[in-house]
C-alpha positions, 0 to 999 in steps of 0.5 A: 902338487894336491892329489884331491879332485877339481870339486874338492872342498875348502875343508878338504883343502885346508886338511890336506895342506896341514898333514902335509906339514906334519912332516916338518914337525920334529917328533923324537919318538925314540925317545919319548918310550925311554926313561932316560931319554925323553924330556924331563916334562913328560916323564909323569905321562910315561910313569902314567902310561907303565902304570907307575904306581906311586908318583912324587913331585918332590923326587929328583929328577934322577929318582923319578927316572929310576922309578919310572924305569923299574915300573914294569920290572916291579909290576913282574914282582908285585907282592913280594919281598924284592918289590918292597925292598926297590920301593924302600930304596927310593927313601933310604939307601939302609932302610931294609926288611927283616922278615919273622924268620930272621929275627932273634927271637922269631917273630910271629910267622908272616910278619917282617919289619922295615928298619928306617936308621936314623942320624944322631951325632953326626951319623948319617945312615944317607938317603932320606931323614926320616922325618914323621911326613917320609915315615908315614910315606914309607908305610903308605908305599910298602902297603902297596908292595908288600904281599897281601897276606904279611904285616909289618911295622916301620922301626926307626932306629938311633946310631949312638958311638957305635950302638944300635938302640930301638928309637922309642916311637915304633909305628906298628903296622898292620894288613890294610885288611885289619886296623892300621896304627899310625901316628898321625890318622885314625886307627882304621883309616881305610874306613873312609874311602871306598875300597874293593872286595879284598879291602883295598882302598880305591884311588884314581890315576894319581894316587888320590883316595875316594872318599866313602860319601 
């Protein structure tokens, strides 16, 4: 039964006829803010809706559930060791940090290292291999977590028959403020895209750099 008036347009009649399928439509809306839940398909938007800060296609389904579920608890931590240690996770379950007091010798203060152990002779630390594309993927997502003011280098490690022994390719790192070291870019490579006032590179929804024209 229509509820629009005798005088009522062609146009007012057909948006009346369609609202009134919208009922028939099945929307599974308690799902579609739950992580674990909603379909795998949607799950960038909802990383995109909670502000997830860095997205991978390549993940498993799984981890890209996991990160989309911890995006908030993570924001609440932003800068700090704990963050650095959730996103390190995501690549290698031993991957961990080891801040300049702990060292031995300490190390010069607000410095710390994130220790990546390898697979040599059948030992399989799990997680990700370290291959030169997740070292430089490691570096690039703890410069977003870590806090500002701390430098860090990614030290690969070898298991040999037991022994713990320094891989000889350290990557140093340094404060996205300073000149950054790696293997495979520019000694500052910050330096080609817009960044803002404390030195940060700009980047767009999904994790693409400007470029300084």
């Amino acid at each position: 039964m229509s509820l629009l008036p005798p005088n009522a347009t062609p146009l007012e009649r057909a948006l009346e006829e369609a609202i009134a399928r919208i009922g028939a439509i099945t929307a599974p809306i308690d799902t579609l803010l739950d992580p674990y839940l909603i379909p795998a398909e949607w799950l960038p938007w909802l990383g995109w809706g909670l502000s997830l800060d860095s997205w991978d296609a390549d993940w498993s389904e799984a981890l890209k559930r996991q990160a989309v579920a911890e995006s908030i608890a993570l924001h609440r931590i932003k800068g700090t060791r704990a963050s650095v240690e959730i996103v390190l996770r995501r690549f290698d379950q031993l991957a961990h940090v080891v801040e300049w007091f702990e060292a031995a010798p300490r190390a010069t203060p607000h410095t710390f290292e994130v220790i990546l152990p390898l697979s040599v002779g059948g030992v399989a630390p799990g997680g990700t291999r370290a291959t030169a594309a997740v070292a430089e993927a490691i570096i690039r997502e703890v410069s977003r977590a870590k806090p500002l003011r701390e430098h860090f280098r990614l030290v690969q490690l070898l298991a040999v028959a037991g022994a713990i022994g320094v891989m000889g390719g350290v990557r140093a790192v340094q404060s996205l403020r300073q000149d950054l070291t790696l293997t495979t870019a520019p000694a500052a490579p910050w330096d080609a895209y817009l960044q803002t006032e404390d030195g940060e590179p700009l980047e767009d929804d999904f994790g693409t750099f400007f470029e300084d024209a």
